[in-house]
Residue, then its C-alpha position, 0 to 999 in steps of 0.5 A: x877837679x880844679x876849674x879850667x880857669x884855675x888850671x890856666x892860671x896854674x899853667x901860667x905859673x908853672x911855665x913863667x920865667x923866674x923873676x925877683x919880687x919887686x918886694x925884694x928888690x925895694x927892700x935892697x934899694x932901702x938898704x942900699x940908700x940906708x947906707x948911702x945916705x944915714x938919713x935913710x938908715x934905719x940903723x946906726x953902725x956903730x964901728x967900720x967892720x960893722x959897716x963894711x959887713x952890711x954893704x957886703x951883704x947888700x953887694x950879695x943881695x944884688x948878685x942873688x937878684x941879679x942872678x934870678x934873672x941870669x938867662x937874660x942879662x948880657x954879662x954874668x951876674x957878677x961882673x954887672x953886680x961888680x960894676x954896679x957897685x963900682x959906679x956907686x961912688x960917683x953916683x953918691x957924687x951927683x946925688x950930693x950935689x943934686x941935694x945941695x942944689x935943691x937946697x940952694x932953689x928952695x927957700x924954705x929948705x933949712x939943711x941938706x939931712x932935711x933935703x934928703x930925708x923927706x923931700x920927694x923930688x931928692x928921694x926921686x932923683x936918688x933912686x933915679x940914679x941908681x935904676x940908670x945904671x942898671x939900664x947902662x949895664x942893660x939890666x932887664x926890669x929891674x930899672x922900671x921896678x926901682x924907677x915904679x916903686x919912686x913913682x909910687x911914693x913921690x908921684x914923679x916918674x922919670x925912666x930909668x934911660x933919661x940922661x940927667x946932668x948935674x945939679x938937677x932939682x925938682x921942686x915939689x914934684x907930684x905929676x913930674x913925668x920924665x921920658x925915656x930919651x929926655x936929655x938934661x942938662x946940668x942946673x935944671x931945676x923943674x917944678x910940679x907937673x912937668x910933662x917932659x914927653x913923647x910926640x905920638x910914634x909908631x911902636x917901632x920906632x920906640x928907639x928913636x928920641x921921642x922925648x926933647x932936650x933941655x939945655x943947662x940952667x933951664x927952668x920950668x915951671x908948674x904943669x908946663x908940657x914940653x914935647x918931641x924928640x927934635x924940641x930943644x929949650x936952650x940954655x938959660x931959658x925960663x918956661x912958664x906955668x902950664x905952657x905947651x911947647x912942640x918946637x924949640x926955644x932959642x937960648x935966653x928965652x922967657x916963654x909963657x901965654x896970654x892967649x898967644x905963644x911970646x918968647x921974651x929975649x934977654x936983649x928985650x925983643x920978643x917973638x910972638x906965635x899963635x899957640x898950636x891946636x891940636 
């Protein structure tokens, strides 16, 4: 006779909802970027009907995990596999892009196959992209497997719901936390230790934006904290290493502390507040 811990457990099996393993869901993601990207590919196509047959069977793979979670999908599992894989071009698009500019910020990058063959913040990034548009589509789970198995390996972790523009670039990037209702904009660039986070709300109003927006060229650098639903960084602003901010910053700044809060515009004046306590 079982113990009744043992039956319990058993019991919780037996009436779970049926779920893809995350095992088989990361194995798809390094197919998928293996075919994106030949710097991932583990191995080498060696003519175009070759080729088109592997990425058929990832499109197969993807409706055979879809499919697992089919009660709670908002659409078939072939019509979200088809758009999924009708979005892959332009995100291929922004991911090039993303790796160029991580070449550009970086000194020490030599080549784009460098960028995107082990550098974490790309890795990151690209499976960022991918997880988003599963959550546009309103994928269950699937997102937070994706955007988990990233964190697991880079130590960045951005929510699949962020809204990212173009040309993004973490640099380094262990410690990089990335809220759910982050807005960015395009040629950000942020280094290691970034906290782009949430003001402390009650559990139902999850759904509102509780997480700030940074505005085109911003950069921010090492262990800075930025947070808030209504904090805005402007446009061309510089963020210093290890600053706490819970308000907005005007465009054109240059924030940092000396024991005080100073924003430095580019016109040469400067604004000056105490740093809040909390």
């Amino acid at each position: 006779m079982q113990p009744p811990f043992i039956e319990g457990l058993f019991g919780a099996h037996l009436n779970a909802r049926q779920i893809p393993a995350p095992s088989q869901v990361c194995n798809w993601l390094n197919g998928l970027l293996g075919v994106l990207f030949p710097e991932y590919a583990d191995h080498r196509f060696h003519n175009l009907r070759e080729f088109s047959w592997h990425y058929q069977q990832l499109q197969i793979e993807l409706h055979n995990i879809l499919d697992t979670i089919r009660e709670d999908l908002p659409r078939p599992a072939r019509e979200l596999e088809e758009a999924f894989m009708d979005r892959l071009p332009e995100v291929h698009q922004r991911l090039q892009r993303d790796a160029e500019a991580i070449l550009r910020g970086d000194p020490a990058a030599v080549t784009i196959t460098e960028v995107i063959r082990t550098y974490p913040g790309f890795y990151a990034i690209a499976v960022f992209r991918l997880a988003h548009e599963f959550y546009q589509l309103g994928v269950p789970l699937i997102p937070r497997i994706l955007t988990e198995h990233a964190h697991g390996k880079t130590g960045i972790d951005i929510h699949p719901g962020a809204q990212v523009g173009d040309n993004f670039c973490i640099d380094h990037g262990t410690g990089v936390v990335i809220g759910e209702t982050c807005i960015i904009g395009n040629d950000v660039k942020i280094y290691q230790g970034v906290t782009l986070g949430a003001l402390s709300v009650a559990k139902e109003l999850a759904k509102t934006k509780r997480h700030p927006t940074i505005e085109d060229r911003v950069v921010i650098y090492s262990g800075a904290t930025i947070l808030g639903g209504e904090t805005t960084i402007g446009r061309d602003t510089i963020i210093g290493g290890n600053v706490w901010i819970t308000r907005s910053v005007p465009p054109q700044s240059r924030v940092y502390y000396a024991g005080y809060e100073r924003m430095r515009h580019l016109d040469g004046s400067e604004t000056t507040h105490i740093s809040e306590e909390f």
